[in-house]
C-alpha positions in Angstrom: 0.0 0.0 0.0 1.4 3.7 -0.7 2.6 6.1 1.6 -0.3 8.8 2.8 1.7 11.4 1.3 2.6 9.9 -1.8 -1.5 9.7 -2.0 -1.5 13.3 -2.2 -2.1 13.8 1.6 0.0 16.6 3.4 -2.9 18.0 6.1 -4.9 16.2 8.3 -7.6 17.3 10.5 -7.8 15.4 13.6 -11.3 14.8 14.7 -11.2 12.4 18.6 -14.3 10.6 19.6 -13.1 9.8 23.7 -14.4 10.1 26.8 -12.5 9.8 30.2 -13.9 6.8 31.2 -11.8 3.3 32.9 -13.5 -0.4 32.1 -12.8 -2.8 34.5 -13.2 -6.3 33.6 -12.6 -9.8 35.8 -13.3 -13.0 33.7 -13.5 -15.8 35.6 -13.9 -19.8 34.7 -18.0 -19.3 34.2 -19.8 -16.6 33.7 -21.3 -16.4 36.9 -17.6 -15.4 38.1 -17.2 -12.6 35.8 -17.2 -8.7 37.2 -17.1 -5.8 35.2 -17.1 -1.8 36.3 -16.3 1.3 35.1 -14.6 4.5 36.7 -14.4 8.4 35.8 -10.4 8.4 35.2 -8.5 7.4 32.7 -7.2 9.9 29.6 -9.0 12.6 28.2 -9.1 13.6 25.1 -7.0 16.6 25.0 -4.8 14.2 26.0 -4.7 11.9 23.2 -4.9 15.2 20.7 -1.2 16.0 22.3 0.0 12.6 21.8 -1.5 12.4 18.1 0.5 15.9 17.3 3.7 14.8 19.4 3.8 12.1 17.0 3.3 13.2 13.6 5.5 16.1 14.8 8.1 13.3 15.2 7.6 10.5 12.7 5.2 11.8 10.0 5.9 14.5 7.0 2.3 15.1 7.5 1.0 18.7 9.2 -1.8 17.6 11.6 -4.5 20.2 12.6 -7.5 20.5 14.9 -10.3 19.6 13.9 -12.5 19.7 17.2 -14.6 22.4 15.9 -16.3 20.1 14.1 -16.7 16.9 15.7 -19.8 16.9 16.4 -21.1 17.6 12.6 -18.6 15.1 11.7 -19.5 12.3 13.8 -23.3 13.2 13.8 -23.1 12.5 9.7 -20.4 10.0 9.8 -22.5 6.9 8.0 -20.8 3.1 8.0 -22.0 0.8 5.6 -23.4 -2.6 7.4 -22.1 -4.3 4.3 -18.6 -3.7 3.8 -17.9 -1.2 7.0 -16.5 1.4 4.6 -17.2 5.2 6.2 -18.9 8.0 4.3 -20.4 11.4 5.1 -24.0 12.2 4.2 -23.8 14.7 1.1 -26.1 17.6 2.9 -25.4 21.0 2.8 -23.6 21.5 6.1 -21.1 18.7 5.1 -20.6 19.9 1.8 -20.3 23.6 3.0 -17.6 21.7 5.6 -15.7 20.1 3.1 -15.2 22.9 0.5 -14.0 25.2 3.8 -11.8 22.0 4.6 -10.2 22.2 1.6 -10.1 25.6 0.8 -7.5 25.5 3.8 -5.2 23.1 2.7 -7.3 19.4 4.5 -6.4 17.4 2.4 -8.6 14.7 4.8 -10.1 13.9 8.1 -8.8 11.4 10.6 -11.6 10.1 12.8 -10.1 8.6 16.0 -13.0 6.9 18.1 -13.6 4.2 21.0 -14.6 1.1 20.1 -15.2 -1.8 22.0 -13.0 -4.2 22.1 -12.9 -8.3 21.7 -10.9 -10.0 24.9 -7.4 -10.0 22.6 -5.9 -10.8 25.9 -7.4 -14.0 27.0 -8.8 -14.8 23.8 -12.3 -15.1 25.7 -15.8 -14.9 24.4 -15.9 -11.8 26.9 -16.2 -8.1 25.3 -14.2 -5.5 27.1 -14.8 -1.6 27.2 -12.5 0.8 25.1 -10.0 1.0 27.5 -8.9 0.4 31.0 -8.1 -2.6 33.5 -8.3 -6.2 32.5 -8.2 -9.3 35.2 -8.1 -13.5 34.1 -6.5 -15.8 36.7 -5.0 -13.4 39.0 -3.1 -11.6 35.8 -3.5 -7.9 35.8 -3.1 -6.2 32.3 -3.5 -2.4 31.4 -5.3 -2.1 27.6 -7.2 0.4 25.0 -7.8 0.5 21.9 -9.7 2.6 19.3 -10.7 2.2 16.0 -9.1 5.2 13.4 -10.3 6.0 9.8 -8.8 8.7 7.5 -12.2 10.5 5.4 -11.4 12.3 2.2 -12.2 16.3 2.4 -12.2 16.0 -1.5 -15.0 12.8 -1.9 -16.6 12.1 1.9 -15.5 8.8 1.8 -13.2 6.8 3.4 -10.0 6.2 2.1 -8.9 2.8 1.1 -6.7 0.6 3.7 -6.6 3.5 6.5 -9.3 2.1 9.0 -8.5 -0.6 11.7 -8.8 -0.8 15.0 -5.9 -0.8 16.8 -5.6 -2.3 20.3 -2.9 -3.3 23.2 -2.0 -4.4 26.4 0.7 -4.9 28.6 1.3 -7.0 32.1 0.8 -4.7 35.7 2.8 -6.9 37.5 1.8 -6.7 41.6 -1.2 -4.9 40.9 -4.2 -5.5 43.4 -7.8 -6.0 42.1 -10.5 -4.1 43.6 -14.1 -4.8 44.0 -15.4 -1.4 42.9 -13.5 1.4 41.2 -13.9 3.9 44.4 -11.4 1.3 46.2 -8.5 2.0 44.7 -6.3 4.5 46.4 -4.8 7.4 44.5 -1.2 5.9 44.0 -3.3 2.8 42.4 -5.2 5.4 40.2 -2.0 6.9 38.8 -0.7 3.6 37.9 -3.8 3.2 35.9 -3.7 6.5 34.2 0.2 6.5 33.6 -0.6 2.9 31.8 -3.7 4.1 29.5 -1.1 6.9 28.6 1.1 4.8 27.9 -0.8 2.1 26.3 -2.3 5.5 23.8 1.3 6.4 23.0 2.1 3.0 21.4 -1.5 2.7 20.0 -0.7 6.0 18.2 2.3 5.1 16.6 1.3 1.4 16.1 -1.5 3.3 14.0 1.1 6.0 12.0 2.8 3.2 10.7 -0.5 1.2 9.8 -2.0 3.7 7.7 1.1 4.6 6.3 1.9 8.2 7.7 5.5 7.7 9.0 8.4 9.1 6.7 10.0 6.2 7.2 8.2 3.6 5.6 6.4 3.5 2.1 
C-alpha cells in the first residue's frame, strides 16, 4: 500500500471521539464469576490530541491540525456501511459547506479517532471489554485500550482505502491489586492506571502511524 503522502495527503484534520472513562473487567472460569465496572479516570481527550501531534510532529511529514470544531457535525453525519464497513459522510449541505472550507484551507482529509469496544485480545475469551482500562483473568493484571481510526477524504466524503483498523494493546501490571469497585483504589493505584492508559495510547498512536502509512519512514 502507498505512503499517505505519496497519495496526495500533506494535512490532516484530527477529529477524537473519547471520553475519560476506565473499564474494568474480571473473567472468571464461568460466567457467573465474571465482574465488570467502570470508573471516571482514565485519559482525556486533550490528552490523546497531544499525543497524536507529538507524534506526527516526530515521525510523519504530515501537518496535523485541529479539527475539534467540528466533531460533532462530523460524527453526527459519519455513515458506516453494514455491508462492507466502509465510512462516508452524508452529502447535505452543512457537510458539503464543511468540506469545501476544509479544503479551501489546505485538508487534504479527516482522521476520525473513536472508542470502540473491544474483543478480549488478551485471554482470547468470548468476553467483550470496554475501550479502555483494566483487564483481570486468573490473577493476571493487564493495562489495555484501543480505538478504532479511519482517515475520510475532504475531496470525496468517503473513506480512504486501507486507512481504517482498529488498533488495540496491552501490557502486564505486575503486583497490581484487584478491587471490588472502582472507588477502592487508592490514589497511588489510580496513577498507575492512568500513567498505563497513557502509555498504552502512545504505542497505539504510533502502532496506528505506521498502519495507515503516515511515518516518513516507511512507504
Amino acid at each position: 500500500m502507498p505512503s499517505l503522502e505519496s497519495r496526495g495527503i500533506r494535512k490532516l484534520a484530527l477529529v477524537l471521539d473519547i471520553s475519560p472513562n476506565t473499564y474494568f473487567k474480571s473473567v472468571g472460569l464461568t460466567v457467573f464469576q465474571n465482574q465488570a465496572f467502570a470508573g471516571d479516570q482514565s485519559i482525556e481527550a486533550v490528552k490523546v490530541a497531544e499525543i497524536f501531534r507529538q507524534l506526527f510532529t516526530e515521525e510523519s511529514g504530515i501537518s496535523l491540525v485541529d479539527g475539534s470544531s467540528n466533531r460533532e457535525l462530523l460524527l453526527r453525519n459519519l455513515q458506516v456501511s453494514r455491508w462492507n464497513g466502509v465510512a462516508s459522510l452524508k452529502g447535505s449541505d452543512e457537510i458539503t459547506s464543511l468540506l469545501s472550507e476544509l479544503t479551501s484551507k489546505g485538508v487534504d482529509a479527516i482522521l476520525i479517532v473513536q472508542e470502540v469496544d473491544l474483543p478480549d485480545f488478551i485471554g482470547l475469551t468470548n468476553q467483550r471489554l470496554g475501550p479502555k482500562g483494566v483487564y483481570r483473568r486468573f490473577g493476571d493484571v493487564y493495562i489495555y485500550g484501543g480505538f478504532r481510526i479511519r482517515a475520510v477524504s475532504a475531496k470525496t466524503g468517503f473513506e480512504m482505502e486501507h486507512t481504517s483498523y482498529v488498533q488495540a494493546s496491552a501490557r502486564p501490571l505486575p503486583n497490581f491489586v484487584w478491587r471490588e469497585n472502582f472507588e477502592a483504589f487508592n490514589a497511588s493505584e489510580r496513577e498507575v492506571i492512568a500513567k498505563g492508559v497513557d502509555e498504552i495510547f502512545r504505542n497505539n498512536v504510533r502502532e496506528a502511524l505506521v498502519m495507515i502509512k503516515a511515518t516518513r519512514s516507511r512507504n
